[in-house]
ZAMARGU-4260 file (C-alpha; in steps of 0.2 Angstrom, whole numbers, plus 5000, padded with zeros to 4 digits):
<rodrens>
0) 4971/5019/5069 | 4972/5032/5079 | 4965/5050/5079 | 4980/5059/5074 | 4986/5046/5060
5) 4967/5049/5053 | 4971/5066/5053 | 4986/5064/5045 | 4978/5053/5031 | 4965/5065/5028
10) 4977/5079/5025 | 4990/5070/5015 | 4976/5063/5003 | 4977/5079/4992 | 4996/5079/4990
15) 5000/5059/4991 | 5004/5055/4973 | 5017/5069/4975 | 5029/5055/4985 | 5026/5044/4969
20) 5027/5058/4954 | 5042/5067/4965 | 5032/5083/4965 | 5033/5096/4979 | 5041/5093/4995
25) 5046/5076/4985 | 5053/5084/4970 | 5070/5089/4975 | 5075/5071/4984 | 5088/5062/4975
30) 5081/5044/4971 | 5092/5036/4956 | 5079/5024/4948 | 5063/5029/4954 | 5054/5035/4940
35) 5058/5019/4932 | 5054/5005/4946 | 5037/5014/4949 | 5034/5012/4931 | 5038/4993/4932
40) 5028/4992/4947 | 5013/4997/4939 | 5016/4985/4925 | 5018/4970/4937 | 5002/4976/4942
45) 4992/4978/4927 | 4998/4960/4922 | 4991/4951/4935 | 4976/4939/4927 | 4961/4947/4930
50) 4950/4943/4945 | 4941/4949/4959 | 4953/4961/4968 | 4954/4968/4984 | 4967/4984/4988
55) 4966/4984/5006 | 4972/5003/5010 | 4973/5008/4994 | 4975/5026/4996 | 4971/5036/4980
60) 4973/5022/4970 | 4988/5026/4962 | 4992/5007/4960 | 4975/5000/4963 | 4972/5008/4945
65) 4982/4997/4936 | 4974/4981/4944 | 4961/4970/4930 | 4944/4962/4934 | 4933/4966/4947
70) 4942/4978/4958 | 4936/4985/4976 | 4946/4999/4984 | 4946/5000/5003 | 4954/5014/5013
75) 4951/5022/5032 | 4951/5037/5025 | 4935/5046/5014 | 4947/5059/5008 | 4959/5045/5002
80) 4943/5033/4994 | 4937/5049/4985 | 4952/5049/4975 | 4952/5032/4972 | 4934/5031/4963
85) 4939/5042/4953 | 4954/5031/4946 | 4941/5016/4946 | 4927/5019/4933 | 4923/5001/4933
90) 4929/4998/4951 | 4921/5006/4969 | 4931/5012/4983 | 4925/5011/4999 | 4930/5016/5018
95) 4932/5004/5029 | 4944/4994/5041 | 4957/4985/5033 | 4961/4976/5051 | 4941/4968/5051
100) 4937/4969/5033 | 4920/4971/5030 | 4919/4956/5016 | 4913/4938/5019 | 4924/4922/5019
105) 4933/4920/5001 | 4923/4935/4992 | 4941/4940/4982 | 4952/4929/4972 | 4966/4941/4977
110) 4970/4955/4989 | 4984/4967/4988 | 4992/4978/4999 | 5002/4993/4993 | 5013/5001/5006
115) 5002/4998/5021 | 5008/4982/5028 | 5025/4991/5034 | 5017/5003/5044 | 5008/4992/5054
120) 5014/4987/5071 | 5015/4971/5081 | 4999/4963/5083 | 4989/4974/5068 | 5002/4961/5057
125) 4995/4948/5061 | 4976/4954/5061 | 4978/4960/5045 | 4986/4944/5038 | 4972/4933/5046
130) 4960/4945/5037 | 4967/4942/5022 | 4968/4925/5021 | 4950/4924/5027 | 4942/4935/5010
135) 4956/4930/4998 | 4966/4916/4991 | 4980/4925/4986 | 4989/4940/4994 | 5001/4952/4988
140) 5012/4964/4996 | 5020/4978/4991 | 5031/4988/5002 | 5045/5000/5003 | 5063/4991/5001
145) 5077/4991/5013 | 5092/5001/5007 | 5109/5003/5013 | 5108/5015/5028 | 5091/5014/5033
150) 5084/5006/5048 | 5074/4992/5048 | 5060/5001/5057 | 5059/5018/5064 | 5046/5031/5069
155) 5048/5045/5055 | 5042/5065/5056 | 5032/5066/5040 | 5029/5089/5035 | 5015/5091/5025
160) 5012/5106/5009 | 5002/5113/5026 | 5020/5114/5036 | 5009/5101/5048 | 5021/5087/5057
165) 5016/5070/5062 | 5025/5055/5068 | 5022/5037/5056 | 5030/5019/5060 | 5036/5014/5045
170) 5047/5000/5042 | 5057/4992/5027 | 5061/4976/5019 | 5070/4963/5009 | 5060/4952/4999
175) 5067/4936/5006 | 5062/4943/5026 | 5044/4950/5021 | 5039/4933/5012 | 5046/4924/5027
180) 5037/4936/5038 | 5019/4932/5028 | 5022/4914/5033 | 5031/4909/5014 | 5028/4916/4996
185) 5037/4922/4978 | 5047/4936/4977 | 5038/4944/4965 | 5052/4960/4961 | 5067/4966/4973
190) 5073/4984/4967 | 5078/4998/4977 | 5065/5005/4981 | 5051/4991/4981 | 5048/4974/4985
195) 5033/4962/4977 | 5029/4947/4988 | 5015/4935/4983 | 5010/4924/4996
</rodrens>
């Protein structure tokens, strides 16, 4: 990751549940069902089988929240892992590189992956995959649907509360293309805003 997307992350931390609860520069898009698919997100989560867990770029741990057992957050950025242990009473979050993970061979039982995996391009895919599959057994992805009218991928302007712009890849999915593209799984959920693929 680059300078300018750390930047980016650091400044969005403080206002990036506002995409998930539609608050501020969220809270006048019109997204029919969203409040409701987040909701059976998080309960898809939270009924997982406990375990050791892994949220590879779990942000402020709006998901990782809902995850059962022994739970380890990890994000690039300080501000974003901050926020997360906060969220993890009985968890840790800690910075650190979720292309070279700083675990040892098989140290989880399952990693997740919430939003992150579509923002990485070409070969950071496949590091990340390789990374996965060397500290978990089991890996689940959760990423942003693809809907009628939206490009597969795309480089997107993202404002901030701070009026700052900055450019993030971004790309979407259907459940059947993203559990081909991690090489086969279960398609976990399918909505219209999210897909769940376990791998």
């Amino acid at each position: 990751m680059d300078e300018a997307h750390r930047a980016y992350y650091a400044a969005r931390a403080r206002e990036y549940d506002d995409w998930w609860l539609g608050r501020g520069l969220f809270a006048a898009r019109d997204r029919p069902g969203w409040v409701e698919e987040v909701r059976e997100l998080e309960r898809l989560l939270a009924a997982l089988p406990a375990a050791r867990m892994l949220d590879a770029a779990c942000g402020t741990g709006f998901l990782t929240r809902h995850l059962r057992g022994l739970v380890v957050g990890l994000d690039q950025s300080a501000e974003m892992c901050a926020l997360a242990q906060r969220r993890l009473p009985d968890g840790v979050a800690i910075v650190g590189d979720a292309l070279a993970l700083p675990f040892p061979d098989r140290a989880f039982d399952r990693v997740v992956a919430g939003h992150f995996y579509g923002h990485l391009l070409g070969d950071q895919r496949e590091r990340f995959l390789d990374e996965a599959r060397r500290v978990g057994d089991e890996l689940i992805v959760v990423d942003s649907a693809r809907r009628e009218g939206v490009e597969e991928e795309q480089w997107q302007e993202r404002r901030l509360n701070d009026g700052s712009r900055h450019r993030v890849y971004k790309r979407f999915f259907t459940g059947h293309a993203l559990a081909a593209e991690l090489g086969g799984g279960e398609v976990v959920h399918e909505g219209a805003w999210f897909v769940v693929v376990r791998s």
